[in-house]
Backbone as XML, in Angstrom:
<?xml version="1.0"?>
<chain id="A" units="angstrom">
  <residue number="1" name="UNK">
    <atom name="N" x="99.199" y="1.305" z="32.311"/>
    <atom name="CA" x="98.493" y="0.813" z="31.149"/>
    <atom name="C" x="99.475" y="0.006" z="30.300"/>
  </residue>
  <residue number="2" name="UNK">
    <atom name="N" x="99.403" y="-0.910" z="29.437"/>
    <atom name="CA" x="100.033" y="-1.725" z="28.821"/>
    <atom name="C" x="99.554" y="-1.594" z="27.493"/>
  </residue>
  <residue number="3" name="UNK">
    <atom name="N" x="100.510" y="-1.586" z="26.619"/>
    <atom name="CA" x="100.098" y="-1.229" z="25.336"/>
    <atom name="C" x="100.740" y="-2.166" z="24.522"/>
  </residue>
  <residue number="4" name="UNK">
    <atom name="N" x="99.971" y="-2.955" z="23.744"/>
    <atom name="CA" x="100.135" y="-4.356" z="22.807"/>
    <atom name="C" x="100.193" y="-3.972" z="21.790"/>
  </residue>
  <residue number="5" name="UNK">
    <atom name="N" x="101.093" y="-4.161" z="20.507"/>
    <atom name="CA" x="101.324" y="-3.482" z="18.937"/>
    <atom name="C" x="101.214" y="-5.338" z="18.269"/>
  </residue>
  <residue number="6" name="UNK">
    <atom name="N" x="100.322" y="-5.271" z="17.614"/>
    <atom name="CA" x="100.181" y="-6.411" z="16.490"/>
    <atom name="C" x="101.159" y="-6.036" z="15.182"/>
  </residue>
  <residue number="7" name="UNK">
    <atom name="N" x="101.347" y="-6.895" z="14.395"/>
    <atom name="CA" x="101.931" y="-6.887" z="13.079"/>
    <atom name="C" x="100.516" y="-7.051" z="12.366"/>
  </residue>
  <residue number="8" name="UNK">
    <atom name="N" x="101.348" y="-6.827" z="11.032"/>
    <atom name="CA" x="99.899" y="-6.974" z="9.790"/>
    <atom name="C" x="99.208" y="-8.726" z="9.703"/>
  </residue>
  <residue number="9" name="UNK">
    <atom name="N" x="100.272" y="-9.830" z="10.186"/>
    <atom name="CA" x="100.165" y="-10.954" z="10.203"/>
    <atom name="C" x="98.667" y="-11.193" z="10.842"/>
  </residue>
  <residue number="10" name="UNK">
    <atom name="N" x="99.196" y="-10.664" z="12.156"/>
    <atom name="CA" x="98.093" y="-10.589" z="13.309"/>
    <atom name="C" x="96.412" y="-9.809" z="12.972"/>
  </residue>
  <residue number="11" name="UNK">
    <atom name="N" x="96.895" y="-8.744" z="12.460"/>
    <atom name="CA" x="95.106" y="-8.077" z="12.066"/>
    <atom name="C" x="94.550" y="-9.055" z="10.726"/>
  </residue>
  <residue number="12" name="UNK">
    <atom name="N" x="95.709" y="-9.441" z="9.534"/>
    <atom name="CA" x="94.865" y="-10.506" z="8.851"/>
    <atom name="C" x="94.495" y="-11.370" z="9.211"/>
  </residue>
  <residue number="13" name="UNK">
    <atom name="N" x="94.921" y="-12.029" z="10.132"/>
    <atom name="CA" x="94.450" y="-13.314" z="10.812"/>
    <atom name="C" x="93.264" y="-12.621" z="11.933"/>
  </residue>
  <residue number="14" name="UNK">
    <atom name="N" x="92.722" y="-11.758" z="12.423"/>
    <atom name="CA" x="91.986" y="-11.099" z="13.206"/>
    <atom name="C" x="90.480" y="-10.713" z="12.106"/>
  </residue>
  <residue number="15" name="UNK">
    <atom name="N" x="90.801" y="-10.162" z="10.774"/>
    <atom name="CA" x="89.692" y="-9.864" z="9.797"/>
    <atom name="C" x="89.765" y="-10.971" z="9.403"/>
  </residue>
  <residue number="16" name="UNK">
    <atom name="N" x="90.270" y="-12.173" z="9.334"/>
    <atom name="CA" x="89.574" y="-13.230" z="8.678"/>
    <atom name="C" x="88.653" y="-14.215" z="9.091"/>
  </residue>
  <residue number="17" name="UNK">
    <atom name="N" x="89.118" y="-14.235" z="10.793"/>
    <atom name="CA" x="88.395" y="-14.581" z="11.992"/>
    <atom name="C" x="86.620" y="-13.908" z="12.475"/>
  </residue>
  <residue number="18" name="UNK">
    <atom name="N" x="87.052" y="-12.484" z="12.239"/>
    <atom name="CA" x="85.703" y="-12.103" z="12.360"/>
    <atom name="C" x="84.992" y="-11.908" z="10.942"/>
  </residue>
  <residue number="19" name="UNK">
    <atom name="N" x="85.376" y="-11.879" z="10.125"/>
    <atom name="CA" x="84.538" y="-12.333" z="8.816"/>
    <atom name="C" x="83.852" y="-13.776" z="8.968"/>
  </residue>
  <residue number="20" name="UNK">
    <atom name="N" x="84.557" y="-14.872" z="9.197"/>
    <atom name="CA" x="84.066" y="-15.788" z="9.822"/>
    <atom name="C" x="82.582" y="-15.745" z="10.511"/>
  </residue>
  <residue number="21" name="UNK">
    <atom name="N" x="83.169" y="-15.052" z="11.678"/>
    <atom name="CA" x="81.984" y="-14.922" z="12.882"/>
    <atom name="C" x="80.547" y="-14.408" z="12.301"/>
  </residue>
  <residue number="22" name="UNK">
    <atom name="N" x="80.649" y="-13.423" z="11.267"/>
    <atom name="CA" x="79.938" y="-12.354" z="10.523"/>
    <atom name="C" x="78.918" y="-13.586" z="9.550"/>
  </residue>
  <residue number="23" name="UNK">
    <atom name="N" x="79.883" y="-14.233" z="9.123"/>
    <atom name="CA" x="79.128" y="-14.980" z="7.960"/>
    <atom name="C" x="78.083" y="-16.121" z="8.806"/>
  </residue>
  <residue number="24" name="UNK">
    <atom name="N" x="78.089" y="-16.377" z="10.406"/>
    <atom name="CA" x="77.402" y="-17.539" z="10.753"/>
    <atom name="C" x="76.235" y="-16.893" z="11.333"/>
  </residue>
  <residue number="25" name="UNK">
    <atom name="N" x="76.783" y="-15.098" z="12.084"/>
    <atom name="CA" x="75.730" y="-14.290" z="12.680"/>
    <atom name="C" x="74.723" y="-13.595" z="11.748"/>
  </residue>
  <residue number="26" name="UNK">
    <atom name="N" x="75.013" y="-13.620" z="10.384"/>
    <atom name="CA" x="73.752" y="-12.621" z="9.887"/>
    <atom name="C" x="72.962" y="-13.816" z="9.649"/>
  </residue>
  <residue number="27" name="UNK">
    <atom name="N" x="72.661" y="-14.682" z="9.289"/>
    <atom name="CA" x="71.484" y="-15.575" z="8.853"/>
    <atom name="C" x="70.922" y="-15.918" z="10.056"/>
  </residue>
  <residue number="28" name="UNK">
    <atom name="N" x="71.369" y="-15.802" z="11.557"/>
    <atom name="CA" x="70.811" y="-15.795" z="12.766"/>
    <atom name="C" x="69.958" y="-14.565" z="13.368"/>
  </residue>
  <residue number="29" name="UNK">
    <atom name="N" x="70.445" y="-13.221" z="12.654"/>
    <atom name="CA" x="70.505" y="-12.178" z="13.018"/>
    <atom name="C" x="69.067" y="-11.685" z="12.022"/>
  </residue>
  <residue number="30" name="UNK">
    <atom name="N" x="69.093" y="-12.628" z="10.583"/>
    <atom name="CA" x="67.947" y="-12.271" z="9.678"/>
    <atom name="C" x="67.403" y="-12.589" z="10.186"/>
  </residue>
  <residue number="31" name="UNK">
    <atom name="N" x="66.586" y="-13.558" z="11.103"/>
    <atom name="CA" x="65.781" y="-14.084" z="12.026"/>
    <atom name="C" x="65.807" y="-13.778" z="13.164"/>
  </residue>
  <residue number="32" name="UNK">
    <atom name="N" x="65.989" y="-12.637" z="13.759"/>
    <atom name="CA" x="65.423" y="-12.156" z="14.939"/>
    <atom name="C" x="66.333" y="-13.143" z="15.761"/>
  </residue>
  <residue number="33" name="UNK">
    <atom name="N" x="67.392" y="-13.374" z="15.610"/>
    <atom name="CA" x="68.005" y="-13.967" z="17.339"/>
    <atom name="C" x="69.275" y="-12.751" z="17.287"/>
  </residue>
  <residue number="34" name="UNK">
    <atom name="N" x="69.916" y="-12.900" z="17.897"/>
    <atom name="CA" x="70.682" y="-11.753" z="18.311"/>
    <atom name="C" x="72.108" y="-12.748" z="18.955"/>
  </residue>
  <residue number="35" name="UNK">
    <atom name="N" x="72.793" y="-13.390" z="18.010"/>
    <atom name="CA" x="74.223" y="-13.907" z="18.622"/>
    <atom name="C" x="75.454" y="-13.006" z="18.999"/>
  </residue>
  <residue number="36" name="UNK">
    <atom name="N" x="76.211" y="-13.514" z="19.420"/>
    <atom name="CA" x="77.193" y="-12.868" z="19.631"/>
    <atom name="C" x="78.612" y="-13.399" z="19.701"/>
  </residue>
  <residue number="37" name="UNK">
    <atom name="N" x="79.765" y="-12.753" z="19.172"/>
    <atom name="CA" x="80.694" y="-13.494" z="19.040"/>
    <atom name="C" x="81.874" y="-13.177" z="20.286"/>
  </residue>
  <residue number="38" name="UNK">
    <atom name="N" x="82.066" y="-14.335" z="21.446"/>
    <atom name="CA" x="82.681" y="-13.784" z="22.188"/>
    <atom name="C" x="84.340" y="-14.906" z="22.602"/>
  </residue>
  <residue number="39" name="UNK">
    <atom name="N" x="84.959" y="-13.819" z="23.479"/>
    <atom name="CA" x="86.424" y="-14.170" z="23.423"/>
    <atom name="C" x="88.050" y="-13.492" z="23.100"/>
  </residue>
  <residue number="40" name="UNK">
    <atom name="N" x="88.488" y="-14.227" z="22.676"/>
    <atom name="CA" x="90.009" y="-13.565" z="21.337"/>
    <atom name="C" x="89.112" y="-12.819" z="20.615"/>
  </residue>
  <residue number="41" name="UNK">
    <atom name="N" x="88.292" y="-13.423" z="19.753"/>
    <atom name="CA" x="88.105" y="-12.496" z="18.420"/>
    <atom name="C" x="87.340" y="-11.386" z="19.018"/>
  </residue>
  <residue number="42" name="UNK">
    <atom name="N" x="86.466" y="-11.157" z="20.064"/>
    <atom name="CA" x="85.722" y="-9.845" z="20.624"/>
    <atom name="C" x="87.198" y="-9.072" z="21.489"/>
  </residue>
  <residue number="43" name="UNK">
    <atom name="N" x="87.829" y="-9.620" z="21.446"/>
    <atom name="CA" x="88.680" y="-8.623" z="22.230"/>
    <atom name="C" x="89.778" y="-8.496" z="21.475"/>
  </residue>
  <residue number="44" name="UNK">
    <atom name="N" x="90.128" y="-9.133" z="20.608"/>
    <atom name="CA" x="91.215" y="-8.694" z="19.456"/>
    <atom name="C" x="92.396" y="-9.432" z="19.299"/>
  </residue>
  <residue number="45" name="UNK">
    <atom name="N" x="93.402" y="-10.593" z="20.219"/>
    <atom name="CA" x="93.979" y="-11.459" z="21.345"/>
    <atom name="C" x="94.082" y="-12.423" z="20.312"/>
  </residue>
  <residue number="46" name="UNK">
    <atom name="N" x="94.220" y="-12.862" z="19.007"/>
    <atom name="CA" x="94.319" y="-14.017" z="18.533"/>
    <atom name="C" x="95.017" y="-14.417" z="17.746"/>
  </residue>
  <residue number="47" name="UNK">
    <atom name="N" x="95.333" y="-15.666" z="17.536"/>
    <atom name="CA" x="96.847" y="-16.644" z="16.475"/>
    <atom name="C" x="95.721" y="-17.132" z="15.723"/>
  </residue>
  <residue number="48" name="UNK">
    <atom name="N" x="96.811" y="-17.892" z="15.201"/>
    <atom name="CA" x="96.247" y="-18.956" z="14.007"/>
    <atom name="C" x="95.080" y="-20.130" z="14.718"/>
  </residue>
  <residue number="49" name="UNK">
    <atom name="N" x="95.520" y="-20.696" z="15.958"/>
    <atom name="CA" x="94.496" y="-21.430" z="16.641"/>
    <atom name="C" x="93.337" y="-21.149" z="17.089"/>
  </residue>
  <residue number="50" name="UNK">
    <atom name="N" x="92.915" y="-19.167" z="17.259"/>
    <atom name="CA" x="91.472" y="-19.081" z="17.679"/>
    <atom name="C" x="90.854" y="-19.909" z="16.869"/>
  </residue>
  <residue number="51" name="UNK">
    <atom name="N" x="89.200" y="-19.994" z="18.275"/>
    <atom name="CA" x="88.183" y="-20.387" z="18.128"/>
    <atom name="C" x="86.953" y="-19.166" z="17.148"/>
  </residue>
  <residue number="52" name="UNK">
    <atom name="N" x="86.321" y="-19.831" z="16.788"/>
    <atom name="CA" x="85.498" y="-19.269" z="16.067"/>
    <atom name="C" x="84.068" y="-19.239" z="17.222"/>
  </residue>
  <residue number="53" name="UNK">
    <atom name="N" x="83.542" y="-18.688" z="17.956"/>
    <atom name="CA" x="82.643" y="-19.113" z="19.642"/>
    <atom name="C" x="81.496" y="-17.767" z="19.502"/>
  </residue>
  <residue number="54" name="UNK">
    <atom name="N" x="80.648" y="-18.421" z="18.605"/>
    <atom name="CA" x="79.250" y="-17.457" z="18.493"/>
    <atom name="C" x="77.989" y="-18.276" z="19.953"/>
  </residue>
  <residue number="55" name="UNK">
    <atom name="N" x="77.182" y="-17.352" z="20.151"/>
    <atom name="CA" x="76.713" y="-17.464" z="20.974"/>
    <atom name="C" x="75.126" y="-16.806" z="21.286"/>
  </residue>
  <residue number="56" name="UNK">
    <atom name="N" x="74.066" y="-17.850" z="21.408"/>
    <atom name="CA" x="72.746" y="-16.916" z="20.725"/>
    <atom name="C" x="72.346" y="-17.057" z="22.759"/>
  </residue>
  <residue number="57" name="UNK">
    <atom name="N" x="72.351" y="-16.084" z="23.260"/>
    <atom name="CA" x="71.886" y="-15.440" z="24.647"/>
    <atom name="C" x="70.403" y="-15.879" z="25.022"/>
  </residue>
  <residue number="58" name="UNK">
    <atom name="N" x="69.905" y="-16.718" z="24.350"/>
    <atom name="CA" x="68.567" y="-17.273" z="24.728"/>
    <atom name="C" x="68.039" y="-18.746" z="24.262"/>
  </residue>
  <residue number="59" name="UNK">
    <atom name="N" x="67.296" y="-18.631" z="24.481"/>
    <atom name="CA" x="66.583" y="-20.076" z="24.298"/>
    <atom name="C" x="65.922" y="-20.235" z="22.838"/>
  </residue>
  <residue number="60" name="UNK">
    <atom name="N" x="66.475" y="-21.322" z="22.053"/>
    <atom name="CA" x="65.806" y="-21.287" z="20.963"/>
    <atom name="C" x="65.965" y="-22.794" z="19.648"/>
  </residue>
  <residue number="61" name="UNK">
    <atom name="N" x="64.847" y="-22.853" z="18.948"/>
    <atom name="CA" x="64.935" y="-24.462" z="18.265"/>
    <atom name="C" x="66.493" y="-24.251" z="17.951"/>
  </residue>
  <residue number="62" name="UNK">
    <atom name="N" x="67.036" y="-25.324" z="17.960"/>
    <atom name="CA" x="68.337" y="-25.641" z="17.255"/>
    <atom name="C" x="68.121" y="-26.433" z="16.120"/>
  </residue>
  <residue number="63" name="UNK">
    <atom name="N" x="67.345" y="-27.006" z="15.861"/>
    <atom name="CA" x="66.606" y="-27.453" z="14.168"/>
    <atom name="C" x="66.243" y="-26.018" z="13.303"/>
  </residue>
  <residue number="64" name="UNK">
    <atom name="N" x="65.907" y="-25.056" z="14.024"/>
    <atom name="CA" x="65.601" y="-23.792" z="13.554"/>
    <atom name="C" x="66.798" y="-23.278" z="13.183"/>
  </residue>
  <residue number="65" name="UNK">
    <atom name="N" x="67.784" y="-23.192" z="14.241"/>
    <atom name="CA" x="68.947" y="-22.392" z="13.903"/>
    <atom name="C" x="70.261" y="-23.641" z="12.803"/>
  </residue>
  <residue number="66" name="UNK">
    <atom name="N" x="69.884" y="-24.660" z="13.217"/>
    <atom name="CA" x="70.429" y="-25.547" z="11.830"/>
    <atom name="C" x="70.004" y="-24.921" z="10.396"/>
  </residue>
  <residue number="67" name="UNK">
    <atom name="N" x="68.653" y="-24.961" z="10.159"/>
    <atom name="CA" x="68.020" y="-24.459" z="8.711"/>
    <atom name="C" x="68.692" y="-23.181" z="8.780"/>
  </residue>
  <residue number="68" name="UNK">
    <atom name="N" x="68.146" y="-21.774" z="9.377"/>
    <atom name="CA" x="69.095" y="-21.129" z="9.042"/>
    <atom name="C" x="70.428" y="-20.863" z="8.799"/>
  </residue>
  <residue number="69" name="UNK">
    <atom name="N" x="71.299" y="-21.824" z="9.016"/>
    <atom name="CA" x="72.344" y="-21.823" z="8.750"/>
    <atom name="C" x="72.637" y="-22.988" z="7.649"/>
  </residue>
  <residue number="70" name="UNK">
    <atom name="N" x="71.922" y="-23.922" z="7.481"/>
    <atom name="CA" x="71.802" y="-24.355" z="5.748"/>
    <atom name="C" x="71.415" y="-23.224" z="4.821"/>
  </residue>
  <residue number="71" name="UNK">
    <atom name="N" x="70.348" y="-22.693" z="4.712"/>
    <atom name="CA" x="70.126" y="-21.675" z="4.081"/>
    <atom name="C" x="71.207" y="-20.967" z="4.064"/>
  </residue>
  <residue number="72" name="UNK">
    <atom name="N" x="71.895" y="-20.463" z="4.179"/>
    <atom name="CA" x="73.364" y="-19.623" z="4.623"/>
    <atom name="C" x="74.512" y="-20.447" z="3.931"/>
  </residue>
  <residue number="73" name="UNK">
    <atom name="N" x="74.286" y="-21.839" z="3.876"/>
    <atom name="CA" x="75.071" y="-22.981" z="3.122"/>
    <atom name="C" x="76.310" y="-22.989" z="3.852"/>
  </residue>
  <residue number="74" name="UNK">
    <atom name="N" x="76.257" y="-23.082" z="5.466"/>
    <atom name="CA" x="76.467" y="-23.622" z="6.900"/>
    <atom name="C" x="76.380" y="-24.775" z="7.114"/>
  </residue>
  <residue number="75" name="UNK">
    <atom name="N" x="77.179" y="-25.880" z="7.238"/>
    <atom name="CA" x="76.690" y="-27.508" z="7.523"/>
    <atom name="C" x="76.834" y="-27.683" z="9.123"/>
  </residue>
  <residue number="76" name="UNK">
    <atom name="N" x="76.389" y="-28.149" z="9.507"/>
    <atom name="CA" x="76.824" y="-28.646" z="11.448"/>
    <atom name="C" x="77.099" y="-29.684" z="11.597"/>
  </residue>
  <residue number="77" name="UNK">
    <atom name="N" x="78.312" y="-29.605" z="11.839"/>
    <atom name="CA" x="79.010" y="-31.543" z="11.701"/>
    <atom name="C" x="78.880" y="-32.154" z="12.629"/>
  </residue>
  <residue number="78" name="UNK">
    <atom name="N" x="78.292" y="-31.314" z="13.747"/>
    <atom name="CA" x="78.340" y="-32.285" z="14.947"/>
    <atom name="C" x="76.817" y="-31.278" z="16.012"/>
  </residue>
  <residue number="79" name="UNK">
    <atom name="N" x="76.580" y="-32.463" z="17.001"/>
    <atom name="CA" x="75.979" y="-31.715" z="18.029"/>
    <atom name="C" x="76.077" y="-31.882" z="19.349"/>
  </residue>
  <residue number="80" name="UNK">
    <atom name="N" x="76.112" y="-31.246" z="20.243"/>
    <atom name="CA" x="77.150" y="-31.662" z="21.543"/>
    <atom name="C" x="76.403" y="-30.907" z="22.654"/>
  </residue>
  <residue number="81" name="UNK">
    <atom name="N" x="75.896" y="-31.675" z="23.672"/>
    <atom name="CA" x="75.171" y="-30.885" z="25.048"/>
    <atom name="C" x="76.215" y="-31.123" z="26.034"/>
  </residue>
  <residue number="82" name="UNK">
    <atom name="N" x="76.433" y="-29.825" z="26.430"/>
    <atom name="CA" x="77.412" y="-29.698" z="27.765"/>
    <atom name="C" x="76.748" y="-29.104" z="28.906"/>
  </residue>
  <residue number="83" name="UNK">
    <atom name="N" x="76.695" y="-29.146" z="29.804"/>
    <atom name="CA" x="76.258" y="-28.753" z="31.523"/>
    <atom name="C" x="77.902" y="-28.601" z="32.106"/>
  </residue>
  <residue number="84" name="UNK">
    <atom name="N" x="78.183" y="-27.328" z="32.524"/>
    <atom name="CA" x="79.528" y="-27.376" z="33.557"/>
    <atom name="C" x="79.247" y="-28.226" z="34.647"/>
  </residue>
  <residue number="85" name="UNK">
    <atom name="N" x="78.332" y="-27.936" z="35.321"/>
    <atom name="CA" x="77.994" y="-28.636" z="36.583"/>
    <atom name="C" x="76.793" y="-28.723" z="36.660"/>
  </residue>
  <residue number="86" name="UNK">
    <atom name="N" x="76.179" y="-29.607" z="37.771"/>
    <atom name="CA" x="74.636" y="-29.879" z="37.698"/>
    <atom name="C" x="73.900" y="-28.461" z="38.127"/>
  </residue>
  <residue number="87" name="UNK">
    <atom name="N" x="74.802" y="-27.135" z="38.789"/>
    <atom name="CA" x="73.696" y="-26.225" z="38.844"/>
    <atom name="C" x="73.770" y="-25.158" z="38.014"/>
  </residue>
  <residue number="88" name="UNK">
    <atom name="N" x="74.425" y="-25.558" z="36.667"/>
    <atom name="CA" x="74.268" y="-24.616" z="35.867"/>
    <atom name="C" x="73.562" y="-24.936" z="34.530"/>
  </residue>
  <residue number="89" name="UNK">
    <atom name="N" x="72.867" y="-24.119" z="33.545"/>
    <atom name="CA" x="71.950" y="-24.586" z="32.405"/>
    <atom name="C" x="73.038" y="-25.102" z="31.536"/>
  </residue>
  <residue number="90" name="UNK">
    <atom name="N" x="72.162" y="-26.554" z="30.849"/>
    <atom name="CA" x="72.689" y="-27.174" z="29.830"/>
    <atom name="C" x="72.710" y="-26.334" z="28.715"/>
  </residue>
  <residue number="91" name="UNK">
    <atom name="N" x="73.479" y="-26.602" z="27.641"/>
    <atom name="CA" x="74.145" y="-25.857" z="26.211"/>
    <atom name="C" x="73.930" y="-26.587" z="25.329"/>
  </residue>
  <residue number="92" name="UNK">
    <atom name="N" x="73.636" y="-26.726" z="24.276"/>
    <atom name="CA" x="73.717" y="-26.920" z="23.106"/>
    <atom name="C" x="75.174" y="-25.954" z="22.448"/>
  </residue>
  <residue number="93" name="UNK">
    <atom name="N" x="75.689" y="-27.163" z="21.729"/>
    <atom name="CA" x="76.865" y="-26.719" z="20.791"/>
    <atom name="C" x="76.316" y="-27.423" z="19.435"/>
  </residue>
  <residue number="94" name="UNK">
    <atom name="N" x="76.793" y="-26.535" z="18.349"/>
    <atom name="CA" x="75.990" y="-26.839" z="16.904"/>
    <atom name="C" x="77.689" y="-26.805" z="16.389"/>
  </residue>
  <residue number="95" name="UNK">
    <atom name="N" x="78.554" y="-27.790" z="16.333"/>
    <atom name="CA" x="79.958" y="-27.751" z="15.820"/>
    <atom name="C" x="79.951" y="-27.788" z="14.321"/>
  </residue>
  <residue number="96" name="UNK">
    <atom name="N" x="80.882" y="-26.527" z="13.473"/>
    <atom name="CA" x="80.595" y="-26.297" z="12.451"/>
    <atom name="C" x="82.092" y="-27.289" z="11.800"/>
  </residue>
  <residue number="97" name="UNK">
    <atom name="N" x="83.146" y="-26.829" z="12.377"/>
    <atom name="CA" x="84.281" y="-27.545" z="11.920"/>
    <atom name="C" x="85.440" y="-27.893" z="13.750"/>
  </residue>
  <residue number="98" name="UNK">
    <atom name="N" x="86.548" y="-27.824" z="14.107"/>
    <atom name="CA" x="87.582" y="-27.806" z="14.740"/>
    <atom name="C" x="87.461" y="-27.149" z="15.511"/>
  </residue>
  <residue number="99" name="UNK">
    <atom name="N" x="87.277" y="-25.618" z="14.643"/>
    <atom name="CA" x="87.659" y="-24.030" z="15.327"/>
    <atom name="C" x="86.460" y="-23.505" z="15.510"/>
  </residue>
  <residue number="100" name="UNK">
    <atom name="N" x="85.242" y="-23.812" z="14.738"/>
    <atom name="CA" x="84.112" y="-22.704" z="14.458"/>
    <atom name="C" x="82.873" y="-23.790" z="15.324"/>
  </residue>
  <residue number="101" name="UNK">
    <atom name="N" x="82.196" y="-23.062" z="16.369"/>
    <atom name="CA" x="80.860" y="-23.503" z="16.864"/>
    <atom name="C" x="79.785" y="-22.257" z="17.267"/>
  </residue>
  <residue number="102" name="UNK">
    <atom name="N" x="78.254" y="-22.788" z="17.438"/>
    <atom name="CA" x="77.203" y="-21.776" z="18.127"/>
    <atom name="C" x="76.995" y="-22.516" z="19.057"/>
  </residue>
  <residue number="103" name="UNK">
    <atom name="N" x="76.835" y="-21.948" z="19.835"/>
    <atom name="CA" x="76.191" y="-22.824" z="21.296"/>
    <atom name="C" x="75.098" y="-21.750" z="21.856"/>
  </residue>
  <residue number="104" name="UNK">
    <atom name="N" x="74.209" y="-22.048" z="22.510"/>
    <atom name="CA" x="73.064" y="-21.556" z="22.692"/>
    <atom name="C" x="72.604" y="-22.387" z="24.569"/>
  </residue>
  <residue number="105" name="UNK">
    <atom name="N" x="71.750" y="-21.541" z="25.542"/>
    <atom name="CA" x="71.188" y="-22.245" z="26.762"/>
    <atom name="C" x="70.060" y="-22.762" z="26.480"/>
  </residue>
  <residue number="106" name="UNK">
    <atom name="N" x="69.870" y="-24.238" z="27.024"/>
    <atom name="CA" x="68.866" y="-24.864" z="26.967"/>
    <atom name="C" x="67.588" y="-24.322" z="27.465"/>
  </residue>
  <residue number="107" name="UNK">
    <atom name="N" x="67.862" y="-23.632" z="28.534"/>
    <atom name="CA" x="67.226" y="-23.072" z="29.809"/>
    <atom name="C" x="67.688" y="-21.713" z="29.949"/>
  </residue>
  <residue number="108" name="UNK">
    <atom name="N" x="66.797" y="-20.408" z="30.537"/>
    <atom name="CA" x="66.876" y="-19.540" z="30.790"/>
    <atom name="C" x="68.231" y="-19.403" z="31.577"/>
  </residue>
  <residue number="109" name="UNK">
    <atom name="N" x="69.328" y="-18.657" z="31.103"/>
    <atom name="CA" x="70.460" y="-18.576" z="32.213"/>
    <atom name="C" x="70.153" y="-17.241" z="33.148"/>
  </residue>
  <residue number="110" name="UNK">
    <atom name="N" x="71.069" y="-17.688" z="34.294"/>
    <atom name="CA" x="70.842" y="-16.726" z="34.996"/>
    <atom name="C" x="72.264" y="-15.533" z="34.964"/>
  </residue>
  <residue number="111" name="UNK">
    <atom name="N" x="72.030" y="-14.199" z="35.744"/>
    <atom name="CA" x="72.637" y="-13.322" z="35.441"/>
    <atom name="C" x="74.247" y="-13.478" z="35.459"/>
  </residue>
  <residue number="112" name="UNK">
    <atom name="N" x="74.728" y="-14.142" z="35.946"/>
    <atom name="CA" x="76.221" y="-14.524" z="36.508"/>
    <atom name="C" x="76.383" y="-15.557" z="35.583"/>
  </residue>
  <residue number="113" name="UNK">
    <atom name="N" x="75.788" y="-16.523" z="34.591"/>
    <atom name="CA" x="75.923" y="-17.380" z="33.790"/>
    <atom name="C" x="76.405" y="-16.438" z="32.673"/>
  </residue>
  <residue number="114" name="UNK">
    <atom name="N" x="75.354" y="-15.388" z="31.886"/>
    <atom name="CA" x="75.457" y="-14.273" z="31.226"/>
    <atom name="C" x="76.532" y="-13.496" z="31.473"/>
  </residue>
  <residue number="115" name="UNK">
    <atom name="N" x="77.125" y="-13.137" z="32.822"/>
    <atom name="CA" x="78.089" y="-12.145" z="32.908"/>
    <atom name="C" x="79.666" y="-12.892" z="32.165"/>
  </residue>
  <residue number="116" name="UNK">
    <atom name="N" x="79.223" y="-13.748" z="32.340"/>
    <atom name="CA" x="80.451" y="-14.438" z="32.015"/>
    <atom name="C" x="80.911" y="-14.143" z="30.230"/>
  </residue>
  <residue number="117" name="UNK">
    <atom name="N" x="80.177" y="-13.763" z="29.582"/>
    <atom name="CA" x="80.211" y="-13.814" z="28.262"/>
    <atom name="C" x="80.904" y="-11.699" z="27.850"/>
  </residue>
  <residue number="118" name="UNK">
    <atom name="N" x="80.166" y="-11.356" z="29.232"/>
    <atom name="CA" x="80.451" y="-10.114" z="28.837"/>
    <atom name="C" x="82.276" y="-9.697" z="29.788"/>
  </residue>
  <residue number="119" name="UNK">
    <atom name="N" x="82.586" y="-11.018" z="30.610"/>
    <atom name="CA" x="84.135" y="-10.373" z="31.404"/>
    <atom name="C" x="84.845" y="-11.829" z="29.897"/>
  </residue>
  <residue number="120" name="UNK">
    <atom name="N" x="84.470" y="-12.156" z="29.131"/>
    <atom name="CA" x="85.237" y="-12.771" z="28.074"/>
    <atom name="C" x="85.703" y="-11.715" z="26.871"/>
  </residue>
  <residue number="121" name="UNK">
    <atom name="N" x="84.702" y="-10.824" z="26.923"/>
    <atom name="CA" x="84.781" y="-10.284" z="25.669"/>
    <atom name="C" x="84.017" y="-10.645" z="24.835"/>
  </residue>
  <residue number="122" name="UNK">
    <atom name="N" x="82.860" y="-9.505" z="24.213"/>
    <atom name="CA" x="81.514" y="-9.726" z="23.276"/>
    <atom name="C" x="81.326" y="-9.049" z="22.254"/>
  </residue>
  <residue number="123" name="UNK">
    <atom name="N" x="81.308" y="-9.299" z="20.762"/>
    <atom name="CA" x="80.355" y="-8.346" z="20.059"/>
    <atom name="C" x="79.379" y="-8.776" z="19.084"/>
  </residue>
  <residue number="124" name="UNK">
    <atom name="N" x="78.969" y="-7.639" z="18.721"/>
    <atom name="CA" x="77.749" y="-8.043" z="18.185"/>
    <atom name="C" x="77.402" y="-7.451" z="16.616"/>
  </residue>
  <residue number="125" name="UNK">
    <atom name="N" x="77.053" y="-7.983" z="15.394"/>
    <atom name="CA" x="76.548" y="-7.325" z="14.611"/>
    <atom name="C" x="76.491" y="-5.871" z="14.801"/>
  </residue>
</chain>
């Protein structure tokens, strides 16, 4: 077993990260979607450069999840469709700044698309 000891540097930079995550998931979460924040910050693993990588597990308006996150007083500076490859479902990315995005499947993913989120590291509200 391997055992990793952080400094205090490291857990403030870790609670400020998932405070982050917290503040983009409840106004998603008041509305019945169910995101999740996965990666460094679900597994604990992070510097000053983590990503901020929320993630709503289904299909859903992204004009919808824009408003809720205005309401929240959330801006989305950008919007970005990615496909890894042609046989996997397209993404929506809702880019908030650099570090911080939601991305969401266009299309129903399938189970091995999904697993992938849970061998990254996931949590949830």
């Amino acid at each position: 077993m391997l055992e990793v000891r952080y400094d205090e540097a490291r857990w403030r930079v870790l609670a400020r990260l998932r405070e982050r995550a917290i503040s983009l998931m409840k106004p998603l979460v008041a509305h019945g979607l169910n995101p999740i924040v996965y990666g460094s910050i679900a597994r604990g693993d992070v510097d000053e450069e983590s990503d901020v990588d929320v993630f709503i597990p289904l299909t859903a308006s992204t004009a919808m999840i824009e408003l809720y996150l205005a309401e929240a007083g959330v801006r989305v500076r950008d919007r970005v469709l990615v496909q890894a490859t042609p046989s996997h479902v397209p993404k929506a990315y809702l880019v908030i700044d650099d570090y911080t995005s939601i991305s969401l499947p266009l299309l129903k993913m399938t189970e091995d698309e999904l697993g992938f989120y849970k061998l990254a590291g996931r949590l949830t509200l």
